[in-house]
C-alpha positions as CSV (number, residue, x, y, z in Angstrom):
1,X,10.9,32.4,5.8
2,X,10.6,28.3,5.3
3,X,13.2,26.7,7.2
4,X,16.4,25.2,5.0
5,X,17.3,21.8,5.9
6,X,20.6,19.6,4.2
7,X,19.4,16.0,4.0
8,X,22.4,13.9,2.1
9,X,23.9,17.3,1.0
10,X,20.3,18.2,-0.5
11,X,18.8,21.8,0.3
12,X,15.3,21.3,1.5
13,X,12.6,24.0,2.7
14,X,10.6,22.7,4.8
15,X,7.2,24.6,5.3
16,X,4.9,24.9,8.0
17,X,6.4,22.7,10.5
18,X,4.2,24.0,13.6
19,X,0.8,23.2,11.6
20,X,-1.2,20.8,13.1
21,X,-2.4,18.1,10.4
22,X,-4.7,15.8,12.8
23,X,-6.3,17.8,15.2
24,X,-7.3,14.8,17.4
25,X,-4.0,14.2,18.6
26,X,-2.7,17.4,17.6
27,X,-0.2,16.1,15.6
28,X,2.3,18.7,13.6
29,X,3.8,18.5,10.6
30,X,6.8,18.8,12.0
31,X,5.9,15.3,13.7
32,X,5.3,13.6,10.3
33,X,8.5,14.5,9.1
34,X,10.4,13.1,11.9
35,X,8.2,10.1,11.5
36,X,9.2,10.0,8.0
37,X,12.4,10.3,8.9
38,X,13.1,7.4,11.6
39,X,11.2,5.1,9.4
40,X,13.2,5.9,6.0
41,X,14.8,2.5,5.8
42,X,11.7,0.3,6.0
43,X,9.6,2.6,4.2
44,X,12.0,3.6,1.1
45,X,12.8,0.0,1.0
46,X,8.9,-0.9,-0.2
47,X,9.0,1.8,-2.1
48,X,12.0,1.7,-4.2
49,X,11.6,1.4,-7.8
50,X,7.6,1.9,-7.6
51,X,5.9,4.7,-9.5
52,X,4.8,6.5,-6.6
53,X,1.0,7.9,-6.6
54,X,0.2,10.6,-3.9
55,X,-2.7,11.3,-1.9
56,X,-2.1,14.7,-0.9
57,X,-4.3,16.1,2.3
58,X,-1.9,19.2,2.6
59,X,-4.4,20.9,5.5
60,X,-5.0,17.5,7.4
61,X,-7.6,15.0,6.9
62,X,-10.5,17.4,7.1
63,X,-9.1,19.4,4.5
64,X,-9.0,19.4,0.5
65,X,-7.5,15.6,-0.7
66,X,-6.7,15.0,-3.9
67,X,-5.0,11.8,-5.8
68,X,-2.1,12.6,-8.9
69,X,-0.1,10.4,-10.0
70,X,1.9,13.2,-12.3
71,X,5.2,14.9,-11.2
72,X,4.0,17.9,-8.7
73,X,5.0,21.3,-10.1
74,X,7.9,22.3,-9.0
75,X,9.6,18.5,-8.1
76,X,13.3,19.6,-7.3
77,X,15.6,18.1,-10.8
78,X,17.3,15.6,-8.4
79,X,14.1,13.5,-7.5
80,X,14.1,10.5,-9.7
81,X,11.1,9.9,-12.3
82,X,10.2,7.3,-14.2
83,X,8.0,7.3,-17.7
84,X,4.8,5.3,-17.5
85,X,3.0,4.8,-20.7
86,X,-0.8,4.3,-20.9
87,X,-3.1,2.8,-23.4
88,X,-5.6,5.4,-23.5
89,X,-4.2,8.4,-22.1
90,X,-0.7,8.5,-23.5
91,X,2.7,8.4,-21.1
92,X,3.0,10.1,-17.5
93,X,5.8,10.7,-15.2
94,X,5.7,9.6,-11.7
95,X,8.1,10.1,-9.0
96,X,10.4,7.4,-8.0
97,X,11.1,8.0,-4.4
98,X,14.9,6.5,-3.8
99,X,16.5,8.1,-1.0
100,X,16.1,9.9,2.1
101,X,15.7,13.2,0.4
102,X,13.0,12.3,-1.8
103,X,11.4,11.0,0.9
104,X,11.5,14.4,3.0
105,X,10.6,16.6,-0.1
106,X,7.1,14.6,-0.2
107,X,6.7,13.9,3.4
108,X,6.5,18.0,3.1
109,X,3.6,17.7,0.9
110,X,1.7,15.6,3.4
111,X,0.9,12.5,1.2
112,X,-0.2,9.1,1.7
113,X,1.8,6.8,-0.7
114,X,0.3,4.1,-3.0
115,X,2.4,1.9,-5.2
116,X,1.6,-0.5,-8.2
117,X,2.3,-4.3,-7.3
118,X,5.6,-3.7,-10.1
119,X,8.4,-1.7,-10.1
120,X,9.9,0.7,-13.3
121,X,12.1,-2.1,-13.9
122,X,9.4,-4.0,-15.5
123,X,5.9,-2.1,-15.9
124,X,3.1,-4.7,-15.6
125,X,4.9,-7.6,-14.3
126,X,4.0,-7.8,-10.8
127,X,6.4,-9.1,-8.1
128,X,3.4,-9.4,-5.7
129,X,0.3,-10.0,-5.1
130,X,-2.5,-7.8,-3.0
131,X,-5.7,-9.0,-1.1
132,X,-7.6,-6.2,0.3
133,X,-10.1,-7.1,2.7
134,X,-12.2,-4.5,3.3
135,X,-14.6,-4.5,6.0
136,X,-18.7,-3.4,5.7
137,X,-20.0,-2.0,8.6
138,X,-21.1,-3.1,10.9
139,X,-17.7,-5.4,10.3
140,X,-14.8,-4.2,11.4
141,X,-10.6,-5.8,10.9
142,X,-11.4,-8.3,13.6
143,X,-14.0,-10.2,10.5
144,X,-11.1,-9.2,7.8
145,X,-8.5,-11.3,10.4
146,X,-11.2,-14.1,10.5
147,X,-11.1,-14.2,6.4
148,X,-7.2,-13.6,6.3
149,X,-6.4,-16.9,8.5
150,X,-8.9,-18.9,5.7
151,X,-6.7,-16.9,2.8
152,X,-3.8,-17.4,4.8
153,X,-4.3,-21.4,4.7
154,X,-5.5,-21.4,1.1
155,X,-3.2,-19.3,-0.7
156,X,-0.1,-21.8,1.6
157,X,-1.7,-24.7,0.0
158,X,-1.1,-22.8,-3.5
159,X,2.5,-23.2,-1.9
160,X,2.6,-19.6,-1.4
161,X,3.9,-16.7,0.8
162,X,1.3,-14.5,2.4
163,X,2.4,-11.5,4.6
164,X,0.1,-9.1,6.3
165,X,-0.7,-5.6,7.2
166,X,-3.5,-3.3,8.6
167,X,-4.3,-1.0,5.7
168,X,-4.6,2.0,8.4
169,X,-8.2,2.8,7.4
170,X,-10.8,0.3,8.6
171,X,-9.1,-3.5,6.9
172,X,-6.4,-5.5,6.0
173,X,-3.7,-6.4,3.2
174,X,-2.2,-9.5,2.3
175,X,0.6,-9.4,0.2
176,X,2.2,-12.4,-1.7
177,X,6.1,-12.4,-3.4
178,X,5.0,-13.8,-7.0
179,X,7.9,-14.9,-9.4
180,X,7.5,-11.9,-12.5
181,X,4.2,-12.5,-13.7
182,X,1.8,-10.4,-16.0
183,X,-0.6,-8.1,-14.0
184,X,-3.5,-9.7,-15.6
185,X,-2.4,-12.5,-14.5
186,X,-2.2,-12.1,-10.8
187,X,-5.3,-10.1,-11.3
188,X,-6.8,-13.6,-12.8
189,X,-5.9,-15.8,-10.2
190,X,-6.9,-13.2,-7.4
191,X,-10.3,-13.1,-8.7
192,X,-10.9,-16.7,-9.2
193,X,-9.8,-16.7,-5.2
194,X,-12.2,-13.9,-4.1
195,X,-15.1,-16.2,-5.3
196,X,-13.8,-19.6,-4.1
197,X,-13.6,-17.5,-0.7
198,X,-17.0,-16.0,-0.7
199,X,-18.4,-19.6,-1.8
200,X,-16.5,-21.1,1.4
201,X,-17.0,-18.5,3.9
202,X,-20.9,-17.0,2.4
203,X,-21.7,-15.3,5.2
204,X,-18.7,-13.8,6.0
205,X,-17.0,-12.7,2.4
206,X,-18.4,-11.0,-0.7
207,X,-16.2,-10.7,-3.8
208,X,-18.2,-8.2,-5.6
209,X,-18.7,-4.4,-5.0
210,X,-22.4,-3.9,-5.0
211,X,-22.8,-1.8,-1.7
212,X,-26.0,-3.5,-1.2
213,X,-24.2,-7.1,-0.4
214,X,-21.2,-5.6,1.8
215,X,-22.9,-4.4,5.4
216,X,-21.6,-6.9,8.0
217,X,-19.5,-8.6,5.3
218,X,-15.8,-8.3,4.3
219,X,-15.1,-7.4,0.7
220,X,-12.5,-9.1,-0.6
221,X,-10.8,-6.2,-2.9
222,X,-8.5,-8.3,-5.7
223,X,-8.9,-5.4,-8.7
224,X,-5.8,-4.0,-7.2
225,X,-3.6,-6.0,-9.1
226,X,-4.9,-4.6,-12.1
227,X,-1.4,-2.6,-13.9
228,X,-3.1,0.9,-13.7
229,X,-3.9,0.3,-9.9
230,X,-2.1,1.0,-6.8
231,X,-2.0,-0.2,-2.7
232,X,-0.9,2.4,0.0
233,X,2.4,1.3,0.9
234,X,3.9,-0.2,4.0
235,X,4.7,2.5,6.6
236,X,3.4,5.0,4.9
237,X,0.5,7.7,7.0
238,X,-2.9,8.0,6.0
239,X,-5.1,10.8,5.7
240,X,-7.7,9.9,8.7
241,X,-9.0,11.5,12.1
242,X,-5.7,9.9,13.8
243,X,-2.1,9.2,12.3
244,X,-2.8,5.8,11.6
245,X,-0.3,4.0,9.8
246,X,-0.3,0.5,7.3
247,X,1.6,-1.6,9.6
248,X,3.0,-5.0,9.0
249,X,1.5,-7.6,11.7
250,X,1.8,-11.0,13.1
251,X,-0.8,-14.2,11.9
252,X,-0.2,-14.7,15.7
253,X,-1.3,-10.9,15.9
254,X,-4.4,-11.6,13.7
255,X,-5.6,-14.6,15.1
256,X,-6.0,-13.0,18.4
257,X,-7.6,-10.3,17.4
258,X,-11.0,-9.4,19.3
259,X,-11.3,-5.6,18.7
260,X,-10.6,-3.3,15.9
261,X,-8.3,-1.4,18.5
262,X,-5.8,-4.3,18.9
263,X,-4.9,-3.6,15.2
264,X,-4.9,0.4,15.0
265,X,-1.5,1.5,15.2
266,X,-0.7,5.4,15.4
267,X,2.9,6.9,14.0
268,X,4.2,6.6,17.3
269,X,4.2,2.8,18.1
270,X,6.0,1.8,14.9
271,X,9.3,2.8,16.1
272,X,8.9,0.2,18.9
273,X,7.1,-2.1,16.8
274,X,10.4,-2.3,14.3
275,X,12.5,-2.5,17.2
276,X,10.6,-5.6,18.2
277,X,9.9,-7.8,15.1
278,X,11.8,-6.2,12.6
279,X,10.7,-5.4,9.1
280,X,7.9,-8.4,9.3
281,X,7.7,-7.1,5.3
282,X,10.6,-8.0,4.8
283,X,10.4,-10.9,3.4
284,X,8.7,-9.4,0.6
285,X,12.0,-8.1,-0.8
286,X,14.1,-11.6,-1.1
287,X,13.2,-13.0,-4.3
288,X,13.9,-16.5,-3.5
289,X,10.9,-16.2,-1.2
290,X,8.9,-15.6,-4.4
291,X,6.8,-18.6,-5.9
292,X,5.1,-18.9,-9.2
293,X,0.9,-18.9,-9.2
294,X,-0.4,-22.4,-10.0
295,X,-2.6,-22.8,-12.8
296,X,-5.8,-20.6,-13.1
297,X,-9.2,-21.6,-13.4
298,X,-11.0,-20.2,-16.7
299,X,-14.2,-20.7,-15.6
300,X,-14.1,-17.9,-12.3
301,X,-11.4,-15.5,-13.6
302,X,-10.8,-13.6,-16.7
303,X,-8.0,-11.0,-17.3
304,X,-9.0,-7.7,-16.0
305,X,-6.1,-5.1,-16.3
306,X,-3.6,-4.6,-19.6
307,X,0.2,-3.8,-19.0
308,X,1.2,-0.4,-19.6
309,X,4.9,0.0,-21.9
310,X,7.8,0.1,-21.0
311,X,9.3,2.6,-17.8
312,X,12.3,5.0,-18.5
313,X,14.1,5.9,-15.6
314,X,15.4,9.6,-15.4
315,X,18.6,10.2,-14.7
């Protein structure tokens, strides 16, 4: 029989708890929950309001993984969902993860967690704006830190706030607090970056995805912005050999980067880490830190996402 936990005053059954999800460190699934759980406050704080899309990888890493965005079958009644129409395929639910239960009941799923760059509040209209540098091999994070100190410097002289974190795959993301602005808007003036940055720095960045341009180089991702699309989230674990995690960093951090190890950060050192610096994402959720994006430039971006309607909140 599943254990029963009470998280809040919330019945939970928690299943499996002994398994071991990544065999390389022998990590449990008991492990992730407590993870989960010490790192509620940072984690729900990036998540709240944002319809949640899960990676699920319920066996580990090596196992079957597979991306919904839908409400899983059999979501208890008291986990918040939000409506989320699209243009082609017609409205789906999505899970709004608000509270420490919530959080346990799909940390029991084993998920990775990805979020749009908007909240329900306001489908479409992002609140920030991602970068993902994402490395080509033989490149590795210590190129994408390179590239993020040049974006770093470019996007200040926009008069913009740039924050980063490892992605907890192979790269980085920079994320910037935009004043409510139209996804294909921030998706405009992302792309019309990507190619100034791959003009300035040609044998370092690419800004397109043809595989054939990318070994050595760092793609510079800026399609998430797009409405439809999401980021993994700040704190949350991904599905790799070891229980990486997308941790928040210091520029100071980045600049002195020399090996891909320097910025691979397992479950275990973010506990320390927050005790540290803090939330260094922080920042993120003060909207007076937000700015507005200066005028774009026609002539090396276009729009390339459409809004989705309106959210409704369940009760």
């Amino acid at each position: 029989m599943s254990p029963i936990t009470v998280v809040e005053g919330r019945r939970l059954s928690l299943t499996n708890l002994d398994k071991v999800l990544y065999p390389g460190t022998g990590t449990t699934k008991g492990e992730v929950l407590h993870y989960c759980t010490t790192t509620a406050e940072p984690l729900l704080s990036h998540l709240r309001d944002r319809p949640l899309s899960f990676l699920r990888y319920p066996d580990g890493p090596d196992g079957q993984r597979f991306f919904t965005k839908n409400v899983p079958p059999g979501t208890p009644s008291w986990v918040k969902t939000c409506e989320v129409p699209h243009s082609t395929s017609g409205p789906t639910r999505q899970v709004l993860l608000q509270d420490l239960p919530s959080l346990v009941w799909a940390a029991n799923l084993v998920v990775e967690l990805h979020t749009p760059q908007w909240t329900s509040r306001a489908p479409g209209i992002a609140d920030r704006l991602v970068l993902d540098l994402d490395p080509g091999a033989p490149a590795t994070i210590v190129e994408c830190c390179v590239a993020a100190q040049w974006l770093h410097d470019r996007l200040a002289a926009d008069g913009l706030d740039v924050h980063a974190k490892t992605s907890g795959a192979k790269g980085l993301h920079l994320l910037v607090p935009v004043e409510p602005t139209p996804s294909e808007r921030t998706t405009e003036y992302a792309r019309a970056l990507a190619v100034e940055a791959a003009a300035a720095l040609p044998d370092l960045v690419v800004d397109k995805m043809t595989k054939t341009l990318r070994p050595g180089k760092v793609f510079l991702d800026f399609s998430q912005n797009a409405a439809a699309k999401t980021t993994a989230a700040a704190y949350t674990l991904r599905a790799r050999e070891t229980p990486t995690v997308s941790t928040p960093v210091t520029w100071g951090e980045i600049a002195d980067c020399t090996d891909p190890r320097q910025l691979t950060f397992l479950f275990e050192e973010i506990g320390p880490r927050l005790d540290r610096h803090g939330d260094l994402f922080a920042p993120l959720l003060d909207p007076d830190r937000a700015r507005p994006l200066p005028a774009a430039t026609p002539s090396r971006a276009r729009s390339a996402s459409r809004r989705p309607g309106p959210a409704r909140e369940s009760p």
